[in-house]
MISEVO-900613 format. One line per 8 residues: number of its first residue (from 1); their letters; for each residue z, x, y of C-alpha. Coordinates in pm, 1 decimal. Layout:
BEGIN
NUM) a) Z X Y; ...;
END
This chain:
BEGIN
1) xxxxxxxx) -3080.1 -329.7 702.7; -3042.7 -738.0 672.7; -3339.2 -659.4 401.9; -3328.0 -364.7 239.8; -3366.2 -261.7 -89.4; -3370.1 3.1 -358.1; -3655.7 262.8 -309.7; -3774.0 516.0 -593.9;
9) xxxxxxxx) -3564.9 782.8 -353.9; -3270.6 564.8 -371.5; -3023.9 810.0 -546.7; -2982.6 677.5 -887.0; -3342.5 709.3 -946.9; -3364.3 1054.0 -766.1; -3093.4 1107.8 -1028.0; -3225.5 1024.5 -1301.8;
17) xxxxxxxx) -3557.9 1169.0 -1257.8; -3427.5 1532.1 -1241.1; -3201.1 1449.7 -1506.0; -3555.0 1370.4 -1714.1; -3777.9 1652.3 -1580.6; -3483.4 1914.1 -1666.5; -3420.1 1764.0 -1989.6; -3021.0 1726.6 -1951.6;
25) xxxxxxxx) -2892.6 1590.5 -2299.6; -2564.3 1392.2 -2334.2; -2378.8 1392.7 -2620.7; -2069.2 1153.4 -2766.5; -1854.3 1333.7 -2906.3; -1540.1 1136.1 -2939.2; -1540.0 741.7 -2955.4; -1156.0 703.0 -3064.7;
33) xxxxxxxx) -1160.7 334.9 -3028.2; -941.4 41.6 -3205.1; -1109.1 -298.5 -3356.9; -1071.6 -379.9 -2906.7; -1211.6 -68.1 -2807.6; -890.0 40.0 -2703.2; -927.2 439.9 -2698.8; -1065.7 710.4 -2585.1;
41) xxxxxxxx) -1412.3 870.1 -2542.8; -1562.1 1201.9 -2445.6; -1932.9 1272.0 -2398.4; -2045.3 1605.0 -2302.3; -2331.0 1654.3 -2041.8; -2602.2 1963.5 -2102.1; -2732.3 2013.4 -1745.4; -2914.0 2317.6 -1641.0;
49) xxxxxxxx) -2742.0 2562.6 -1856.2; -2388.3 2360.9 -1705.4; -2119.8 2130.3 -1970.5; -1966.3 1889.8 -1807.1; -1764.2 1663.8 -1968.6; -1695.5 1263.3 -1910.0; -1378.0 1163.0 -2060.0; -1289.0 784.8 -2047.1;
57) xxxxxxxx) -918.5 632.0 -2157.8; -987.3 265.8 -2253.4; -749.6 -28.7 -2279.9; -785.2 -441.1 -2233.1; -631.5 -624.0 -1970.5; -557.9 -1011.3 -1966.7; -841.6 -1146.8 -1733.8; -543.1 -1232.4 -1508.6;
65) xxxxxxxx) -491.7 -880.2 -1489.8; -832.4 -802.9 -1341.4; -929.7 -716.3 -996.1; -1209.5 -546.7 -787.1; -988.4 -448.7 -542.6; -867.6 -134.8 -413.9; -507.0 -212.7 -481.2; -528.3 -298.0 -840.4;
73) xxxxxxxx) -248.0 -69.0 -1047.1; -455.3 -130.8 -1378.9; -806.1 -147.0 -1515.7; -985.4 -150.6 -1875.7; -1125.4 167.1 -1830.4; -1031.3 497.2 -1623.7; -1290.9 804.2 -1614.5; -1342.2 1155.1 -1482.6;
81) xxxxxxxx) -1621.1 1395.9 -1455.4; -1500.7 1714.2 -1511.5; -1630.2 2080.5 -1554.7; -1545.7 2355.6 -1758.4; -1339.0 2320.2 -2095.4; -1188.0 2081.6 -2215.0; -881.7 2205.5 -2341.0; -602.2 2021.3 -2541.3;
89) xxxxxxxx) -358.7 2071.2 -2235.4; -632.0 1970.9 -1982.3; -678.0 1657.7 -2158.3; -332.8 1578.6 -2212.0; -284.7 1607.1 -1806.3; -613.7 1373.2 -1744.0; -469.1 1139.2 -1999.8; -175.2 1094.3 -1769.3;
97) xxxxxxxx) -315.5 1111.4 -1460.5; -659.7 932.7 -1469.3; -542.3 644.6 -1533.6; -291.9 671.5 -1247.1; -591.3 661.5 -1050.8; -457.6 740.6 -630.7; -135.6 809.2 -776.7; -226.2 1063.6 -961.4;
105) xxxxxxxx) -352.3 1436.2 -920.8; -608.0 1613.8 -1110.7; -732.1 1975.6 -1142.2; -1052.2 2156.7 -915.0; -1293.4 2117.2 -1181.4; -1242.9 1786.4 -1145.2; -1544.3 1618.7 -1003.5; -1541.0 1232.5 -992.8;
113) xxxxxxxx) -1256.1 957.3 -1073.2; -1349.7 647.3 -1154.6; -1209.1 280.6 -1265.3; -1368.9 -31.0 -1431.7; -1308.3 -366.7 -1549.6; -1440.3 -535.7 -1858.8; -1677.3 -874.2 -1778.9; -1455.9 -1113.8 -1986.6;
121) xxxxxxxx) -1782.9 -1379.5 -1966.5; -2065.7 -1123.4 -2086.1; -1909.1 -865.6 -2265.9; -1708.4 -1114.1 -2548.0; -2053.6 -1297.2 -2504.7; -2284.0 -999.6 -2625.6; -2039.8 -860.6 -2869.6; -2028.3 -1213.8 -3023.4;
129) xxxxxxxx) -2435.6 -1170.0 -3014.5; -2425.4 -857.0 -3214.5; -2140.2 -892.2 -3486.7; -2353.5 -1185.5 -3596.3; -2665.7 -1049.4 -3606.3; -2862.4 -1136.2 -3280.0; -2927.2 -1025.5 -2961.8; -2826.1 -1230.4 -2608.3;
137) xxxxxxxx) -3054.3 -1445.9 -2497.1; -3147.4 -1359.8 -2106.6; -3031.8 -1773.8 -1961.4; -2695.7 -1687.1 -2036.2; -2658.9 -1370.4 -1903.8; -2774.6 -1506.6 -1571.2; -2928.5 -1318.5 -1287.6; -2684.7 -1036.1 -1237.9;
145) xxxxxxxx) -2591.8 -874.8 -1627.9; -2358.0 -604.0 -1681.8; -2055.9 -531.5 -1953.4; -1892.1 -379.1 -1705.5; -1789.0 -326.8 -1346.6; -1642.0 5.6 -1136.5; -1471.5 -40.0 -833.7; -1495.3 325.1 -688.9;
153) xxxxxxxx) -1604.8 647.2 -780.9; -1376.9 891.9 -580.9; -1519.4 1284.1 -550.1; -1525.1 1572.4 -290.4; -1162.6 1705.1 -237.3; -986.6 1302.8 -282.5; -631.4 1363.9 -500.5; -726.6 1730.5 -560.8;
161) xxxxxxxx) -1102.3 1683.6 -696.8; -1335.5 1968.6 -646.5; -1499.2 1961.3 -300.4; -1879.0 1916.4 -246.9; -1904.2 2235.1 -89.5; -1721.8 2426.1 -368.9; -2073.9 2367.8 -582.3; -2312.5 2633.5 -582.9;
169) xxxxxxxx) -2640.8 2538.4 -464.2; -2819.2 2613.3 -775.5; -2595.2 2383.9 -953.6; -2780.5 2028.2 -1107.7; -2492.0 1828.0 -910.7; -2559.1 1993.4 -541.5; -2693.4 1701.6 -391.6; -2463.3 1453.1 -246.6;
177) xxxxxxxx) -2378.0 1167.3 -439.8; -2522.6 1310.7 -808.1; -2173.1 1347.1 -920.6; -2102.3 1025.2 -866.0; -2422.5 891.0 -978.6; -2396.4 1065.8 -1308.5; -2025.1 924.6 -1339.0; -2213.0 573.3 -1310.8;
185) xxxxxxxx) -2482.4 603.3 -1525.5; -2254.3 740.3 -1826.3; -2025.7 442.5 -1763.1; -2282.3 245.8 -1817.9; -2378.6 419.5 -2128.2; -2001.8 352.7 -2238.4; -2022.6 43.5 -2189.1; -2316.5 -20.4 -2458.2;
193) xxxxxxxx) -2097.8 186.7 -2712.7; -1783.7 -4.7 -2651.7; -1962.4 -339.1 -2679.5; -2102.6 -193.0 -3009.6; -1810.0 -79.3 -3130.8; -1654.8 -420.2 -3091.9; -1915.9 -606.0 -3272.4; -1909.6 -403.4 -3568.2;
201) xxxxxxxx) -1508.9 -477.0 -3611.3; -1568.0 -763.2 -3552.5; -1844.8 -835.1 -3778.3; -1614.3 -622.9 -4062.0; -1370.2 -916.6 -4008.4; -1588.6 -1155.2 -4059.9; -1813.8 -1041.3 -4319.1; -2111.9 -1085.3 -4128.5;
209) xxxxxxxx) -2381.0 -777.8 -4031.6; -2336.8 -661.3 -3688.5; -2672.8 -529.5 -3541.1; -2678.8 -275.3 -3229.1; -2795.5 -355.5 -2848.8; -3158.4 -332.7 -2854.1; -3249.9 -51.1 -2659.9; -3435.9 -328.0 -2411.7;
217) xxxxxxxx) -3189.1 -449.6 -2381.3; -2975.3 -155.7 -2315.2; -3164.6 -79.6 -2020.4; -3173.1 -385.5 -1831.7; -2791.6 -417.7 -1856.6; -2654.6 -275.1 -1566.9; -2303.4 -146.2 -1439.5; -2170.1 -406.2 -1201.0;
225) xxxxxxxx) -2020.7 -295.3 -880.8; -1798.6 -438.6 -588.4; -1801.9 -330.6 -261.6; -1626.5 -395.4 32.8; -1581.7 -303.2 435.9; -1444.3 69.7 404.8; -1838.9 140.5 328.7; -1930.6 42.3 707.2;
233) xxxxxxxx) -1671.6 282.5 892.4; -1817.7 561.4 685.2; -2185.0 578.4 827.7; -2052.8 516.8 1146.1; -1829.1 862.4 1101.7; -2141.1 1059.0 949.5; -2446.8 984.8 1146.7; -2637.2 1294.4 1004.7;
241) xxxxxxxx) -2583.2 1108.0 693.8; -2748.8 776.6 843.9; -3027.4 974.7 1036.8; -3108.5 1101.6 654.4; -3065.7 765.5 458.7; -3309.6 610.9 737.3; -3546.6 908.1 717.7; -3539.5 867.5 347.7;
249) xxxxxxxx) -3752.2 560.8 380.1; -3933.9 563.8 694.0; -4119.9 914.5 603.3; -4284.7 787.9 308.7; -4285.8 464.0 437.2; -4483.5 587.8 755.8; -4722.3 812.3 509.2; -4843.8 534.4 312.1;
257) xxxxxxxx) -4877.0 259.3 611.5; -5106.3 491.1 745.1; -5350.4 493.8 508.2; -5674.0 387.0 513.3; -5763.6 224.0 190.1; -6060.3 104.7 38.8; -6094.0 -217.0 -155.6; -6104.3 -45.3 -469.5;
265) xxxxxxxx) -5838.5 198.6 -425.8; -5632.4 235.7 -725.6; -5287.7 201.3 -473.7; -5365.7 -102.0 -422.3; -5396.4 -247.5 -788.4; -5027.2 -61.8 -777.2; -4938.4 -275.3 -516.3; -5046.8 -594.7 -631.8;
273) xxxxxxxx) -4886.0 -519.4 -956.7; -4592.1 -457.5 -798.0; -4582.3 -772.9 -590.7; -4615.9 -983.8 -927.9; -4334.5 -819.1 -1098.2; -4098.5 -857.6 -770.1; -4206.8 -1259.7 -807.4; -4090.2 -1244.1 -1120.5;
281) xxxxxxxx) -3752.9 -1045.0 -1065.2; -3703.1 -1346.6 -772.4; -3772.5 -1560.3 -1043.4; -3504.2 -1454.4 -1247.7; -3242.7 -1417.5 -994.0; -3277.1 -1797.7 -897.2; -2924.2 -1937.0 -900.3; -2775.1 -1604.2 -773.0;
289) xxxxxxxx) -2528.3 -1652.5 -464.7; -2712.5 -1468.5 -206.5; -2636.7 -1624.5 124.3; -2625.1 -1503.6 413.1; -2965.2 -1332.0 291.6; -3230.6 -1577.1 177.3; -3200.2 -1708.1 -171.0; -3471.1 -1562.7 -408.2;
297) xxxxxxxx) -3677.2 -1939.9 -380.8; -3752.4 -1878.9 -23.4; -3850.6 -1526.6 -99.2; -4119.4 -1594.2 -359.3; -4340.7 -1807.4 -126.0; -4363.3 -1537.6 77.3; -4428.2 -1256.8 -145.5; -4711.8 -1464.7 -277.3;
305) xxxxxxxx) -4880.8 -1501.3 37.6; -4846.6 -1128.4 68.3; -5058.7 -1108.2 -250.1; -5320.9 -1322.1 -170.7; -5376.1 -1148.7 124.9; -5414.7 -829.8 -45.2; -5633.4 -971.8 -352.0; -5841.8 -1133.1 -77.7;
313) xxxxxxxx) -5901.0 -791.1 51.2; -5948.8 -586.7 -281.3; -6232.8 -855.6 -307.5; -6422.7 -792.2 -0.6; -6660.0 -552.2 36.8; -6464.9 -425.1 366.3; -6439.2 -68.4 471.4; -6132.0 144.0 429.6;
321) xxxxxxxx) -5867.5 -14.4 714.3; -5484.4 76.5 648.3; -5456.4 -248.9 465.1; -5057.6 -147.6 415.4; -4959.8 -148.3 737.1; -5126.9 -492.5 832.8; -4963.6 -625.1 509.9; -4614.4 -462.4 609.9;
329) xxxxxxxx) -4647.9 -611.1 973.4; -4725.0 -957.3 822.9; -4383.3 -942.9 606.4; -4214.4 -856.1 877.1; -4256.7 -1151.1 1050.1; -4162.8 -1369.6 729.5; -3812.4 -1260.8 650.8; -3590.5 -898.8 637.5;
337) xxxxxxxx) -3627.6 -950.4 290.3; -4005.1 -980.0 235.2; -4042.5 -631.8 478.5; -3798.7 -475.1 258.5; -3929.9 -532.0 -50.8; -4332.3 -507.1 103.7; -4150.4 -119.7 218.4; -3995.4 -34.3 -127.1;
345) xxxxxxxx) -4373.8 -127.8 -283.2; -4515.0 104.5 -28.3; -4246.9 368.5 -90.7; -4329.6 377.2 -492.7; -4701.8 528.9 -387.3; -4530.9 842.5 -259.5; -4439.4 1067.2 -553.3; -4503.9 1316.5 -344.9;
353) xxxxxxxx) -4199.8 1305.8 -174.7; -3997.6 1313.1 -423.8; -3930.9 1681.8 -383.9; -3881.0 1683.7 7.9; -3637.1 1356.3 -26.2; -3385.7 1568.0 -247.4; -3395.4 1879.4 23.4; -3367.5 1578.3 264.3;
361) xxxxxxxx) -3020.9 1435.2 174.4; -2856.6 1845.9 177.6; -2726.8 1765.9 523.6; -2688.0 2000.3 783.9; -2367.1 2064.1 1041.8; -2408.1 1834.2 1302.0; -2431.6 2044.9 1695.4; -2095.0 2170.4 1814.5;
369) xxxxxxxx) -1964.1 2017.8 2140.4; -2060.0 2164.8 2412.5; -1789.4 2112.2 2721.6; -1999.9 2315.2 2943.7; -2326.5 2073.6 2940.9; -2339.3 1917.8 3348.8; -2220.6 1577.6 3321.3; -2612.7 1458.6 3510.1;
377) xxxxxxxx) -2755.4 1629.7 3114.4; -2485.8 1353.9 2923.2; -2552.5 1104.7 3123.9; -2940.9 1127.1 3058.5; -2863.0 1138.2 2691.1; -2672.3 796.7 2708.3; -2972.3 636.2 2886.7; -3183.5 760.2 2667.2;
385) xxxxxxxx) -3026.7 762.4 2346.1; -2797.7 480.7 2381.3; -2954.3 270.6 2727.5; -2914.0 -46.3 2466.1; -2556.3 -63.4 2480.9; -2611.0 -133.0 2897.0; -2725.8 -480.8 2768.8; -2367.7 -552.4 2575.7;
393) xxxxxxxx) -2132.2 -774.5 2831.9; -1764.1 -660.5 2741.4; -1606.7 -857.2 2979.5; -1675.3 -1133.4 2725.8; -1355.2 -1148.2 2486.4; -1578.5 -1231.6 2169.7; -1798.8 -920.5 2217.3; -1484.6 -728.4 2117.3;
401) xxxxxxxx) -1323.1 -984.3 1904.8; -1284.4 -764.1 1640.7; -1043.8 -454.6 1586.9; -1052.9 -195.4 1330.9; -784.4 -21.2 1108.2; -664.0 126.1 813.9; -398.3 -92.5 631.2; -88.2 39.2 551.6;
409) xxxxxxxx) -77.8 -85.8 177.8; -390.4 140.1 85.3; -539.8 297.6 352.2; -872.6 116.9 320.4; -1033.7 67.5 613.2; -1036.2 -304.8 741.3; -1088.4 -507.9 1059.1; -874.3 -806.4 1221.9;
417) xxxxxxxx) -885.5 -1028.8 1527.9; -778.6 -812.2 1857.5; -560.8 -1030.4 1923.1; -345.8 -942.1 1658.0; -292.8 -612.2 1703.5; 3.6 -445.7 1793.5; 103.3 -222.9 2029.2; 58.7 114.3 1865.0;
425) xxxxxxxx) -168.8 68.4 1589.1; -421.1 271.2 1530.4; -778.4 150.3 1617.7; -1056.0 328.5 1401.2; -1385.4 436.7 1640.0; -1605.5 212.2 1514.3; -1632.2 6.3 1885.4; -1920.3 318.2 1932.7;
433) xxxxxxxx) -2124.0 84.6 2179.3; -1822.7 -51.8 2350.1; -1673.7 334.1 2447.0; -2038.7 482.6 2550.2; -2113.8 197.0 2747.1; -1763.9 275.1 2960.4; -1841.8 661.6 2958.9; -2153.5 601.6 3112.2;
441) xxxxxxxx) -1970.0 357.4 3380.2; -1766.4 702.0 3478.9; -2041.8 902.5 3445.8; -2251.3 716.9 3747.6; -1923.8 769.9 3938.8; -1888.2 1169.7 3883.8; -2089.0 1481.2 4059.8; -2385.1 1577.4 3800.5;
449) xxxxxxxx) -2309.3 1943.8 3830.4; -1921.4 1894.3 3734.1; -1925.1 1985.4 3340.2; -1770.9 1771.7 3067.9; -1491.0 2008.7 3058.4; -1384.6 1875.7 3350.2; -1471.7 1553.8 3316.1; -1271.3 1469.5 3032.5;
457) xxxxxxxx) -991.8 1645.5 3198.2; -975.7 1379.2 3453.3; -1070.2 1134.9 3168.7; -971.3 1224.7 2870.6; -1006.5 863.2 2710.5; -1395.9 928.6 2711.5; -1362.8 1257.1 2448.1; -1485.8 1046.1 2125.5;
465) xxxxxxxx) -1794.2 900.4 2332.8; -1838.5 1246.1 2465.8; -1859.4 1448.5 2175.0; -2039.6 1127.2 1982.5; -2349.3 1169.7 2258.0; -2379.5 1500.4 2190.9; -2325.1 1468.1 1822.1; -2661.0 1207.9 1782.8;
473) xxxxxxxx) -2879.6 1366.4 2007.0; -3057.3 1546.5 1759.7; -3062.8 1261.4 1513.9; -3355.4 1009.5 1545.8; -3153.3 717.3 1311.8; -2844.5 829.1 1354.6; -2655.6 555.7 1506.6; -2613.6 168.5 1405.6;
481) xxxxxxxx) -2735.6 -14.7 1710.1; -2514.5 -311.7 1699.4; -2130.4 -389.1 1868.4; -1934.0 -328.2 1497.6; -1653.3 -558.1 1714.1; -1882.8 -837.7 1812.6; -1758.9 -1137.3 1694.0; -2121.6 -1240.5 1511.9;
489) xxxxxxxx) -2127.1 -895.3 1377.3; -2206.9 -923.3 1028.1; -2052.1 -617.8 809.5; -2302.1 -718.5 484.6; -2585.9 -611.9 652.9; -2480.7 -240.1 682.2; -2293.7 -212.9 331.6; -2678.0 -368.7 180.8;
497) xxxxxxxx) -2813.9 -109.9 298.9; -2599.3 190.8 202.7; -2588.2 26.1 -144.5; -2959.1 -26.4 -163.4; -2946.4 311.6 -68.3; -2767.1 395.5 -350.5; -3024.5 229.3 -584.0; -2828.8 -113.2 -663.5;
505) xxxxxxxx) -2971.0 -449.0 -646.7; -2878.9 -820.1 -700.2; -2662.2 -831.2 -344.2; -2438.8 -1150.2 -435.2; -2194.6 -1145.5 -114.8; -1894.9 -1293.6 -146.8; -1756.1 -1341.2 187.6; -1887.9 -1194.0 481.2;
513) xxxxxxxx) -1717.6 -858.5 427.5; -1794.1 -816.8 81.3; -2012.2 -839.5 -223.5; -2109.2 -786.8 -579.9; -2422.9 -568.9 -692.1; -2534.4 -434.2 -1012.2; -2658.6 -57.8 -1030.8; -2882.1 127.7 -1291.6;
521) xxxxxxxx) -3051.2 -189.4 -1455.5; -3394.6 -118.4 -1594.2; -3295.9 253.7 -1608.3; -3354.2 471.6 -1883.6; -3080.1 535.1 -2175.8; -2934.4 906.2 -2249.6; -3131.8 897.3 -2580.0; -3427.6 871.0 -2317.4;
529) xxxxxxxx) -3356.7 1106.4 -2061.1; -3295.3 1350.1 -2371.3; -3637.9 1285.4 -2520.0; -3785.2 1303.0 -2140.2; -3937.5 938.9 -2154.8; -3865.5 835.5 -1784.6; -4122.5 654.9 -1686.6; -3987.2 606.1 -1353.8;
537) xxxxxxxx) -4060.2 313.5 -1339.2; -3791.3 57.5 -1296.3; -3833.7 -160.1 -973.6; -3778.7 -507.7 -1007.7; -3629.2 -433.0 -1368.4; -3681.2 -776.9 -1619.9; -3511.4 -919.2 -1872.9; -3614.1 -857.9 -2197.9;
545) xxxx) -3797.3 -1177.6 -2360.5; -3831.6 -1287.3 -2778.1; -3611.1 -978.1 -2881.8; -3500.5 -1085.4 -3217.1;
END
């Protein structure tokens, strides 16, 4: 997880890729902006024979005013996703409650509600670019460029949005996390008409000749994110949704390290291809703040070693050997990062998949509890399943250092030295290793042929650990093999890879419980998507160079 990174089954491309194969159009059909972009905007979605509708209210904050977190009152820009028609009433009630944000309440054919804050540094930056005639110039945008960021994209059943399971399965937006992709991506795309919008009043003020984004450039902007340590509770509470994320790379992953491959296989001029354009995406991302993961300087040795491996290979006259796999073993013993981006390169061979990985995420009920299983059955699940949680000491106070909770202000999830807590407060059941490791201290102690029923009866403090054994059984990946209250545990490591999972990149942490990323740079434009040029084709995006 320490290395991951965005696959071509990450969801945004996923996303994107069915939006370009069906054709869905978008179009803008309100940009009611001031000379500040102050406003509103409405764009209509054509999806499948489905209108949705993304309707944005626009406004600019002093920079003082601006914050990523969850307990901001205020933001430049508040969005929903919504189905059906848009109504003069309807809007009128989004109007006031969007930008309310958790304080408000919207209709059921409201999908997605979403926030996001202006960059002060590169959006007055590119706007001053355009109203005077020129594009921005890559060095200033640095290594992580967006207009904009969101800080949450709420959906399924949150303040009265539609539910997930309220779609019908033929709909283009049945497929967890499409609504909120979608949200994303046409954020993005409001972004670039916003940014437009101000360089052209601007430019009308000062009699100069205002030029529009060029569409390179348009695509390697990205929407910048934030994200923080309510991420890391949620795969622990949905392990059929961690079991699929996992499988989501190691099938394909699997497929293509067990290859044989020839010296002159085409894959493998892919791959080499591949590993120059990641060197050069390092390249680019020098000076980004990166630690605790290695900076991008330390990466690029590696990577290159990788390639000369491989070129030294696609030289020889050697028979087919699976080439991949002796490659992927070698990163892994460089660095987490080097295997993960040696895994994504591997991953973009199988567009075969692509299919099977959307069925893949449509997650299945997890396996009732069953409180008449003998206790001898649980107990062989826990060795089996969960025998590395015997090595954990607990007796040792910094192994459970850590407590989790909801805070009162906002109900985010958050975590705080144990010794701090209170009696009475509420302890989330993320300490997964901590409570299996005492159920299967009681379980030694019990008759085999009692049942859990009656188990839990005489300890009913072992229920969550119970029913969590059960739960995983079925699910290969489907639990996070690390002490989440372990003083060294490191909470960046998980939220990397749910966001890489996501299909964002540029990880800049900014603490050990949070960090910035940047999703949907390099990704194709609504104008694109419309015309179905997707090339697919945007790992490792780069900046655009000598656009005039």
């Amino acid at each position: 997880m320490n290395g991951a990174w965005a696959t071509r089954h990450s969801f945004a491309r996923s996303f994107l890729r069915r939006a370009a194969a069906k054709r869905w159009s978008v179009d803008r059909v309100r940009l009611d902006l001031d000379t500040g972009a102050r406003g509103t905007a409405i764009y209509t979605v054509h999806a499948e024979g489905r209108r949705l509708t993304f309707i944005a209210f626009c406004q600019t904050l002093a920079e003082s005013e601006r914050t990523d977190r969850v307990i901001a009152e205020a933001w430049d820009v508040t969005a929903a996703l919504i189905e059906g028609q848009l109504t003069p009433e309807r809007e009128e009630n989004l109007r006031r409650n969007v930008p309310l944000q958790e304080r408000g309440r919207v209709d059921a054919d409201t999908l997605v509600l979403t926030r996001a804050n202006r960059s002060e540094r590169f959006f007055d930056y590119v706007s001053q670019c355009l109203a005077s005639g020129a594009q921005p110039e890559a060095e200033r945008l640095g290594p992580s460029p967006y207009l904009i960021r969101s800080t949450a994209f709420y959906g399924n059943g949150k303040f009265g949005l539609k539910e997930f399971a309220g779609l019908a399965a033929d709909h283009p937006l049945a497929v967890p996390y499409r609504s909120q992709m979608l949200t994303a991506w046409l954020l993005r795309e409001l972004s670039i008409d916003m940014v437009e919008h101000v360089a052209r009043a601007t430019a009308t003020r000062t009699g100069t000749t205002a030029v529009p984004l060029d569409p390179r450039w348009s695509r390697y902007l990205g929407l910048g994110n934030a994200t923080g340590l309510g991420m890391v509770p949620f795969v622990v509470n949905h392990p059929a949704y961690l079991d699929a994320w996992c499988r989501l790379r190691e099938i394909p992953l699997a497929t293509g390290l067990g290859r044989d491959y020839a010296p002159d296989d085409p894959d493998l001029g892919h791959v080499a291809a591949l590993l120059e354009r990641a060197d050069h995406y390092l390249e680019e991302k020098q000076g980004l703040q990166t630690a605790p993961f290695l900076p991008p300087e330390q990466i690029r040795p590696q990577l290159r070693q990788l390639a000369d491996e491989l070129h030294a290979y696609r030289d020889s006259a050697s028979v087919p050997t699976p080439v991949l796999a002796v490659l992927h073993d070698r990163a892994a013993g460089l660095s987490p990062e080097a295997r993960g981006i040696f895994a994504s390169i591997v991953i973009e061979l199988r567009t075969d998949f692509d299919e099977e990985a959307e069925h893949l995420l449509r997650v299945e009920a997890g396996t009732p509890f069953d409180p008449a299983m003998p206790c001898s059955d649980l107990l062989r699940a826990v060795k089996a399943r969960y025998g590395w949680t015997g090595s954990l000491d607990f007796t040792d106070p910094d192994r459970t250092r850590y407590f989790w909770f909801s805070s009162a202000a906002n109900e985010e999830p958050r975590r705080a030295h144990r010794e701090t807590r209170l009696q009475g407060d509420a302890e989330h059941c993320t300490d997964v290793a901590r409570r299996v490791n005492a159920l299967a201290v009681d379980l030694e102690r019990v008759a085999g042929e009692r049942t859990v029923a009656e188990f839990l009866l005489a300890h009913p403090e072992h229920r969550f650990a119970a029913v969590r054994v059960q739960q995983t059984r079925d699910y290969r990946y489907g639990e996070l093999q690390d002490n989440l209250v372990d003083g060294r545990f490191l909470p960046l490591s998980t939220q990397r890879f749910q966001l890489a999972t996501y299909g964002m990149n540029n990880f800049s942490p900014k603490s050990t419980d949070w960090l910035r990323v940047t999703l949907f740079s390099g990704a194709p434009l609504a104008a694109d998507v419309h015309d179905g040029v997707d090339e697919d084709d945007w790992l490792f995006p780069l900046a655009p160079r000598e656009v005039k």
